[in-house]
N, C-alpha and C positions, 0 to 999 in steps of 0.2 A: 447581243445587242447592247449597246453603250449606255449606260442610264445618264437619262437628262441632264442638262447642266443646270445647278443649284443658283437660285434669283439671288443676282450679285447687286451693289451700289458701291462706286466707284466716287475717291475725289482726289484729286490733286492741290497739294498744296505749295509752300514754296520754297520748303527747307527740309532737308532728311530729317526720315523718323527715326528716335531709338526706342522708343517706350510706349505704351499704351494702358487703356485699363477702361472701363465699365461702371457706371456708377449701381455703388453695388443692391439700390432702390428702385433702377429706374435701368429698363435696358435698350431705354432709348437715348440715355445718354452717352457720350465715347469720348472722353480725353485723351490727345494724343501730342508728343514733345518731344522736339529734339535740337537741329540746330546745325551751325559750322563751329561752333567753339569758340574761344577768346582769339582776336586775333582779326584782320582787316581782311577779311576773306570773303566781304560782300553777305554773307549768309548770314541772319538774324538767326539770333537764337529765340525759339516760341514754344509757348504752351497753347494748344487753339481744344475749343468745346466744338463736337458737334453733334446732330442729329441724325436718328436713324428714324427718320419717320415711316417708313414701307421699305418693301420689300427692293425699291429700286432707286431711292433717294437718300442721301450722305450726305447733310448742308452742314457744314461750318457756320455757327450762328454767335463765336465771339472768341477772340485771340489776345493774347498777351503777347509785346515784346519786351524779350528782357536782355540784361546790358552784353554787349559786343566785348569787356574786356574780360568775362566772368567765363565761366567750360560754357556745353551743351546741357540741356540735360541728357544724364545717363540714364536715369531709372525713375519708376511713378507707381503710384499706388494712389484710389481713389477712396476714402475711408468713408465717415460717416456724416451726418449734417448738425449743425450747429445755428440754430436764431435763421432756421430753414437756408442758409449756406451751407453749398457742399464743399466738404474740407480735401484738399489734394496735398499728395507730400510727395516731395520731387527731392534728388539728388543733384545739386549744382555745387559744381567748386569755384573756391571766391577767386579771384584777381591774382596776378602776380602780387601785384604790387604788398597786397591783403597776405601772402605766402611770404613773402620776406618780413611782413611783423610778426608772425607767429599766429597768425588766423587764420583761420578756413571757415567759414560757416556755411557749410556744405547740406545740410538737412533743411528743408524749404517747405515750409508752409504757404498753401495760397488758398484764397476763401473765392468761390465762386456763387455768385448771387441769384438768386431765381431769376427764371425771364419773366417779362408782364408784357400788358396788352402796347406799353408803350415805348420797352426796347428790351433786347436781345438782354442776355445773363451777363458781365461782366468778372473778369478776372483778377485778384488784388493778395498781392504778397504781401501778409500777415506776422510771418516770423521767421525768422534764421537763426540753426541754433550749429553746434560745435558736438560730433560724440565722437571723434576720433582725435589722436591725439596728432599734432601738427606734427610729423615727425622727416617727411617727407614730400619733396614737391611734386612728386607725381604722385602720390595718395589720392583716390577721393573715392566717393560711394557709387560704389558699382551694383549695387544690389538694396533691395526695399521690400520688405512684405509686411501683412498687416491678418492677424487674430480674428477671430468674427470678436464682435463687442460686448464687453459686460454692462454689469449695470452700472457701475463709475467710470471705468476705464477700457482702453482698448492697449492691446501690448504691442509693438512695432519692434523688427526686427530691421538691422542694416547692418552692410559687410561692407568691407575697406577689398582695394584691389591696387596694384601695382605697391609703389614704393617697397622698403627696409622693413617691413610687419605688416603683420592681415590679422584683423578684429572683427568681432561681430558685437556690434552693440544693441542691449536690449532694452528699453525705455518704454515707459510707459506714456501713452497720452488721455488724459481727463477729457471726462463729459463736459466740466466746468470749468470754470477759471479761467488758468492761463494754458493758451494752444502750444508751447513749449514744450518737450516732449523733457520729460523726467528719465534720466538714467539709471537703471536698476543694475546693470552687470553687462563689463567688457569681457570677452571671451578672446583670449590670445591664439592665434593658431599658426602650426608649423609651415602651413600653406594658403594658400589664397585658396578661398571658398568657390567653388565653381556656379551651386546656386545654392539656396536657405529657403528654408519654409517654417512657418510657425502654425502652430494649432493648441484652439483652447480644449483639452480632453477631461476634462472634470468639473463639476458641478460647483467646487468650491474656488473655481479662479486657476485648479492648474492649470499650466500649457506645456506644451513641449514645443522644444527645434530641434529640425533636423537640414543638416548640414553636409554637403559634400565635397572632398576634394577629387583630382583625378581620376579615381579608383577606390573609392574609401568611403563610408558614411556611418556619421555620427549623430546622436541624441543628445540633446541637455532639457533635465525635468529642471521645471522651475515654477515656483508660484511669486508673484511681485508683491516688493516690498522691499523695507529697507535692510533686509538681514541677509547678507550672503548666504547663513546656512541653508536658505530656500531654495539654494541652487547648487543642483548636481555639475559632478563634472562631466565634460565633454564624454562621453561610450560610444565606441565602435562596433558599431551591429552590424556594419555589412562589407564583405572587401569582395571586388572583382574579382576572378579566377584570370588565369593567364591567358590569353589566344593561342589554341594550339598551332594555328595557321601561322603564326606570325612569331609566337614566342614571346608577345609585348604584351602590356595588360589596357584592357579598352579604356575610355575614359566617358566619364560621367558628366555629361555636358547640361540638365536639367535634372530638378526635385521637385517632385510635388506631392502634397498629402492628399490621399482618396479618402480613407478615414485615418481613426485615433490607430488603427493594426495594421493600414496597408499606404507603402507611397509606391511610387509612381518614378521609375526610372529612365532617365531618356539616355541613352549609350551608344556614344562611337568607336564602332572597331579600328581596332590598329590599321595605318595606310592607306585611311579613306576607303577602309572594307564592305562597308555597309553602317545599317543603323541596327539597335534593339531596343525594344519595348521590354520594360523588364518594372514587373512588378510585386517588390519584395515584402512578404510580412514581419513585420517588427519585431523582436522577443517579446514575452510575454515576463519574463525575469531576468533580474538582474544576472549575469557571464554566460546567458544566453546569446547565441546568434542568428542576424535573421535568416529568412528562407526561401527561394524563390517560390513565387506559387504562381505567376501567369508567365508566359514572354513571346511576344510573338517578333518577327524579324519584317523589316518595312523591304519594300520590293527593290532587288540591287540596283537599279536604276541611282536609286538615293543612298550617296556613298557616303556623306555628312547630313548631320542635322545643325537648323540654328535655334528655333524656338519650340518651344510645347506649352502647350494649355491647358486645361480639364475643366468640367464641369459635372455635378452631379444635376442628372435631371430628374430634378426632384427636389422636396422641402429638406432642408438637413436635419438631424437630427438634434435634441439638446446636449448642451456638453455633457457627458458621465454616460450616456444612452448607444444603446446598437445601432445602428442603419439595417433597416429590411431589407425589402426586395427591392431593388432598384438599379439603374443603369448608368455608370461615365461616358460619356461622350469624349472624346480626346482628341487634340489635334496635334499634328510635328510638322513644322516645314525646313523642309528640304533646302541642299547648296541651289538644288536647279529652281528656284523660285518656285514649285511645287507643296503641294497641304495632303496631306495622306490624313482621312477622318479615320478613325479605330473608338469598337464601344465598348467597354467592359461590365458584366452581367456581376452583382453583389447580389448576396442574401445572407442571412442567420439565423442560421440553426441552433435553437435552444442559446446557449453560448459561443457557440462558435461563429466565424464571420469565412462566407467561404468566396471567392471569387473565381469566373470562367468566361470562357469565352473572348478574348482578347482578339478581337473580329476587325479587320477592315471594313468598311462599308464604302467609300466612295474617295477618288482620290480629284485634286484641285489639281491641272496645268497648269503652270506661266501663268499666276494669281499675280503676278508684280512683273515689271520689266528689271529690275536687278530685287538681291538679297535679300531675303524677308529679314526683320530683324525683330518681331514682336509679333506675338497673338495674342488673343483675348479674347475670351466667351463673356456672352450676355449673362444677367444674372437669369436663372429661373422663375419666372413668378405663374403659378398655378393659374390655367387661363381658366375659363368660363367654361360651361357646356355649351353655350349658344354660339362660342367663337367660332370662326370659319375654319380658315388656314390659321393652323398652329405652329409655329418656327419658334428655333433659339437660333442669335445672329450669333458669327463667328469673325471678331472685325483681325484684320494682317497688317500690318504697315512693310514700309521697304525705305530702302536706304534712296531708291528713285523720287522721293517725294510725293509717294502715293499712301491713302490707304482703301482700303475695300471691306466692307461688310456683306457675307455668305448668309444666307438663310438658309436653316438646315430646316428642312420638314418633320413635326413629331405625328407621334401614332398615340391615339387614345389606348390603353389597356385597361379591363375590367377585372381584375381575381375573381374570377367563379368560386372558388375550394370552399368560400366560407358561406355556409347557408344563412339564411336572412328569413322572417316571416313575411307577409306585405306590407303589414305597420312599418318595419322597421327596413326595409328594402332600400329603401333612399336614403337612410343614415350608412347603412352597411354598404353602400356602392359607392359614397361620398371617402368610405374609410378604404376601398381598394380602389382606387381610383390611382393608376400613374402614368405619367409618360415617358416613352421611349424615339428614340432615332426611327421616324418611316424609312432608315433605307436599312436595311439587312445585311448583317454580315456576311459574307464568302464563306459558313461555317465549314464547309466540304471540299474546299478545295485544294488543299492540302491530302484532302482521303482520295478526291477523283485521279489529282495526278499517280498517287500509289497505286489505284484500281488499276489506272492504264499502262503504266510500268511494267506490274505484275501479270494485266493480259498478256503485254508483249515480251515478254521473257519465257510466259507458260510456251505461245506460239512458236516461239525458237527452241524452247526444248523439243518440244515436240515435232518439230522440224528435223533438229537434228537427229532425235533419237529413227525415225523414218528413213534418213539420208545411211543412216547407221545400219538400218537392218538392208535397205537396199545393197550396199555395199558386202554386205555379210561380216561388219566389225561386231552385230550384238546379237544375243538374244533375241527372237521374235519375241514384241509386244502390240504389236498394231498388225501385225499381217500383212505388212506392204508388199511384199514380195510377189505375194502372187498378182499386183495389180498392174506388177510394170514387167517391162523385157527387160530390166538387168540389164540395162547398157554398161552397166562404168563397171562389169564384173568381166572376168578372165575368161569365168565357165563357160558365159554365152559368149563373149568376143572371139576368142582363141578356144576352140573345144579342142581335144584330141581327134587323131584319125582313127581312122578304121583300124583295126589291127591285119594280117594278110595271114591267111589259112596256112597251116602246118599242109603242105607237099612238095614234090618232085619234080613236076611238070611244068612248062611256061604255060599251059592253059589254066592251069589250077592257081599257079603263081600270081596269076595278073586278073583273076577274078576278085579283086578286093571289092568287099561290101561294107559301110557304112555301119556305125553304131545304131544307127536308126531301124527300123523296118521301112522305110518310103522305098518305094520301085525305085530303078535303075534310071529311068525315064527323068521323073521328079526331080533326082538329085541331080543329073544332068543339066540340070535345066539352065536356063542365062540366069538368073534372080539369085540360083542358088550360087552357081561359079562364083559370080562376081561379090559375092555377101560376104565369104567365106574368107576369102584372102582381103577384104576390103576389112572386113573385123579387125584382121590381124594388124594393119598397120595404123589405121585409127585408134588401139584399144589404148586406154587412158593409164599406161605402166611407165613403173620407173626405171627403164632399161629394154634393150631388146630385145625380140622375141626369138627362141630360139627351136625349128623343129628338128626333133632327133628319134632314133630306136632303141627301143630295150624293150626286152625280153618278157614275155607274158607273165611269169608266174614272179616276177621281182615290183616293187614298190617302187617308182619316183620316190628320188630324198627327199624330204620335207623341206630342205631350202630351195628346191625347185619349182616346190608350189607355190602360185599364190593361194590366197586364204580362199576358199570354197571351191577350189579344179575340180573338176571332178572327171578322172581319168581312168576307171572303170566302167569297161564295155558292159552289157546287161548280160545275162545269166544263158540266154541261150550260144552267144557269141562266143563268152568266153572261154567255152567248154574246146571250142575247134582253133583257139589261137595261140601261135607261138612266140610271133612278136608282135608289136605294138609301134604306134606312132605318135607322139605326142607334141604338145604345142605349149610352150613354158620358159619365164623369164629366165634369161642369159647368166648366169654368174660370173663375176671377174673374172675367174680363170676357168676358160670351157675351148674346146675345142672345133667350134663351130665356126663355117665359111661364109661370107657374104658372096653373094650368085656370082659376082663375077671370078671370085677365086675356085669356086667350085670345078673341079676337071670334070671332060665332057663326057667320060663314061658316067659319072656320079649324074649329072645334070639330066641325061639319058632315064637312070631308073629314076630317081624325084619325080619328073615331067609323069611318065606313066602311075605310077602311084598316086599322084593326086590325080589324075585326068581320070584313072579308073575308080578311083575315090568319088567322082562329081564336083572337085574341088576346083579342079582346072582345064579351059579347053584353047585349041591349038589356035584358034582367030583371039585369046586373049595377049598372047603373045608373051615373053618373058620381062615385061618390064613391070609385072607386077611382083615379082619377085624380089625387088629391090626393099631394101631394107629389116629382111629377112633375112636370117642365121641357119645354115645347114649342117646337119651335121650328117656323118659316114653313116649311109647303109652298112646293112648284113649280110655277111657273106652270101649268106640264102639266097636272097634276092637277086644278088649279085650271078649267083650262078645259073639260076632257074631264067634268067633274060638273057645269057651267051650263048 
């Protein structure tokens, strides 16, 4: 059964999206910006705020437009508040015109103002500043992220894309003063950065970034300030292995940090293969490498990814401290405008930080009419115990000029392990208190499909090993044999005949008896005639069947038999016989007649032989005979019927 679809709100606006983001206080706020670019292309370029008030309402409650000869914005980040405006840093590149003096002031500040009872929040750009160096006219900032905040400063990270060089520049932005973001260290790199992440992991102001290109991911330690030696260089912790399907090596299309020891890999196989989730742990020292510890692979349907998101649902922890027990929620959308949600399960042990369960839970269709081109989780804020329905919104934009906010359902969790007295019962359930994703991972379904694999393959052995002993290719182990007649065998198809009693006489000569003990009568009979010879040309062999005579006390050659003949009369029989008749595949070179070439004295003894047999009677007439191999009587016979 299909689980329900997640309560969506929907809006359209009136220019493609490329960016988004969350105010990271309020998770009813959504910024979202994009544009047609510089250029008379009818399409404004905008920054627009809106609301997500419930679960089924997206209003737009205040937009900015900004100039027509300047880019789109590329990229946004929503940071902290300032004289209670919230501060937004956007990626625009300046004017041609601005590019032929040797300016770009592509790093954009804009201050957005509270709403009140007597109008909407309003949008107002505040500052433009320069951290790249003008070097090329198709440079500009492709990428932006932002630090959780210290007590003075917050650190902002931004990467250069196209042009002659790719930089990552790291600058600091003040609590105070001037909103100008201070440059603390360019990072040169061989390739353009695919995406960057920054994180603050120490108590005293470290952070780390981490960086990827193609196939490759890198760390730089740093604490800000004005002294280079604060900053490592660029280390390579992680490289993609090759595809063995393909021979090429995937690429790394998303970074993101889960904590200070694990990010978050988002990866395209070679040739539009598929996707992987791959979540790698950090070293722990310096010429170490890192390690995969989770990965799980998105359903082939989804041959490329464009965006990914994460959230921890949950308080974070302080910088220099563990993260507990607690849950990522994760989203990736898809080429086909589809959101595949995946949770990943964290805990620590003593020192260690171990992660599992890398789960699908629910997947979004046709979330857009074309391309998704951004997501963004709400912030987490710890709700009430009185609250009803508890969600975190999942907002998507698209290149369609849509965006959408999902509300994912959480589930209250309690920790039982730690006992409590009743005094302290309500402090100690305040302290295990978390939430999780209400929709559940598929954690089995990976095992169910093995399970069934493996039934059906046991079923085929065992099938064949049954078809095997029917046949008589094996050893009995199941004892089928007795449960069926042995059709597809030789023994019961084609049996041997009778052998014909050692005498002199045509009366003695032509009483031939059966290997059986059944009366004369019995084997006479219509059922039996017609079984007998009807075996013979139905039997399921590879070549003709051939009846001939030889001699009582001699063996059929073993290339004559097939596997399990069984061509010895029983013990009272064989005592009075001198020849024998047998029934057995043809070899290339054999001497045996088809009925028509047989001459008519030969045809003569045959016909009695079988008919004294019970084999054959005169109203079956000789056209059953066709396809059957003769070979020459004994002279015996021969003489005792002249």
């Amino acid at each position: 059964m299909a689980p329900p679809p997640l309560p969506c709100a929907t809006a359209g606006l009136s220019y493609p999206l490329y960016a988004c983001d969350f105010d990271p206080n309020d998770p009813t706020t959504l910024v979202v910006a994009g544009g047609g670019g510089a250029g008379r292309s009818g399409v404004n370029n905008k920054i627009t705020i809106l609301t997500h008030g419930n679960q089924t309402t997206l209003t737009p409650v205040s937009e900015i437009d900004l100039s027509r000869d300047e880019d789109s914005v590329t990229c946004l980040a929503v940071g902290g508040r300032r004289d209670d405006s919230l501060l937004v840093y956007a990626g625009i590149n300046s004017s041609a015109a601005d590019f032929k003096r040797g300016k770009n002031d592509h790093f954009r500040v804009f201050s957005v103002s509270p709403a009140s009872k007597a109008k909407d929040p309003s949008i107002e750009l505040i500052n433009k500043s320069n951290l790249f160096s003008v070097s090329h006219h198709e440079k500009y900032q492709r990428l932006v992220r932002l630090a959780a905040p210290g007590s003075t400063s917050q650190l902002v990270a931004a990467a250069s894309g196209l042009g002659n060089e790719f930089q990552i520049a790291l600058a600091e932005l003040m609590h105070s003063g001037s909103v100008a973001p201070k440059l603390r260290r360019m990072v040169d790199l061989q390739n353009e950065a695919n995406d960057i992440d920054l994180m603050r992991v120490g108590s005293a102001n470290e952070h780390q970034l981490v960086y990827c290109s193609n196939n490759e991911i890198y760390t730089v330690d740093f604490t800000p300030g004005e002294s280079k030696a604060d900053f490592s260089d660029p280390t390579l912790v992680f490289e993609l292995p090759v595809d063995d399907r393909t021979g090429l090596k995937p690429t790394i299309r998303c970074l993101r940090y889960l904590t200070a020891t694990f990010v978050l890999a988002l990866v395209n196989l070679p040739r539009r293969g598929g996707v992987m989730l791959n979540v790698i742990r950090l070293p722990g020292k310096k010429g170490e490498k890192g390690r995969l510890a989770a990965t799980s692979r998105l359903p082939r349907r989804v041959v490329q990814a464009t965006a990914l998101a994460t959230r921890l649902i949950g308080v974070p922890p302080a910088p220099g401290t563990k993260l507990g027990q607690a849950q990522f929620a994760i989203a990736v959308a898809g080429h086909d405008s589809s959101i595949s949600l995946y949770t990943l399960e964290h805990q620590s042990v003593q020192a260690v930080e171990l992660v599992w369960d890398l789960l699908p839970v629910h997947t979004i269709f046709e979330a857009h009419p074309l391309q998704i081109t951004g997501l963004a989780f709400a912030p987490f804020i710890m709700p009430k115990e009185t609250d009803g329905f508890v969600a975190i919104a999942l907002a998507s934009i698209s290149m369609g000029n849509t965006v959408s906010a999902h509300s994912l359902p959480l589930r209250r969790i309690v920790d039982k392990k730690v006992p409590a007295s009743k005094e302290k019962q309500a402090t100690t359930d305040a302290l295990n208190v978390r939430y999780a994703l209400a929709m559940k991972g598929s954690k089995n379904a990976g095992k169910t499909v093995m399970i069934l694999l493996a039934v059906v393959v046991l079923i085929m052995a065992v099938a064949g090993q049954a078809l095997l002993e029917s046949l008589g290719e094996s050893r009995e182990i199941f004892g089928v044999r007795k449960y069926f007649d042995q059709p597809f065998q030789i023994r019961s198809s084609v049996a041997p005949l009778s052998p014909v009693k050692a005498t002199n006489t045509v009366a003695d000569t032509m009483s031939i008896t059966s290997a059986s003990s059944a009366s004369s009568s019995t084997l006479a009979s219509a059922e039996i005639v017609s079984e007998f010879l009807a075996n013979i040309q139905a039997a399921d062999v590879d070549g003709p069947i051939l009846l001939h005579e030889y001699a009582a006390d001699t063996d059929i050659p073993a290339s004559d038999q097939s596997p399990g003949d069984d061509l010895q009369a029983d013990d009272a029989t064989a005592q009075s016989i001198t020849n024998k008749i047998a029934a057995v595949l043809a070899e290339e070179q054999h001497e045996g007649k088809a009925w028509e070439d047989v001459s008519s004295e030969q045809k003569e003894l045959w016909k009695a032989r079988l008919k004294e047999a019970g084999h054959w009677a005169e109203h079956m007439g000789e056209a059953v005979f066709k396809g059957i191999l003769f070979g020459e009587l004994a002279g015996v016979v021969r003489a005792a019927v002249a």
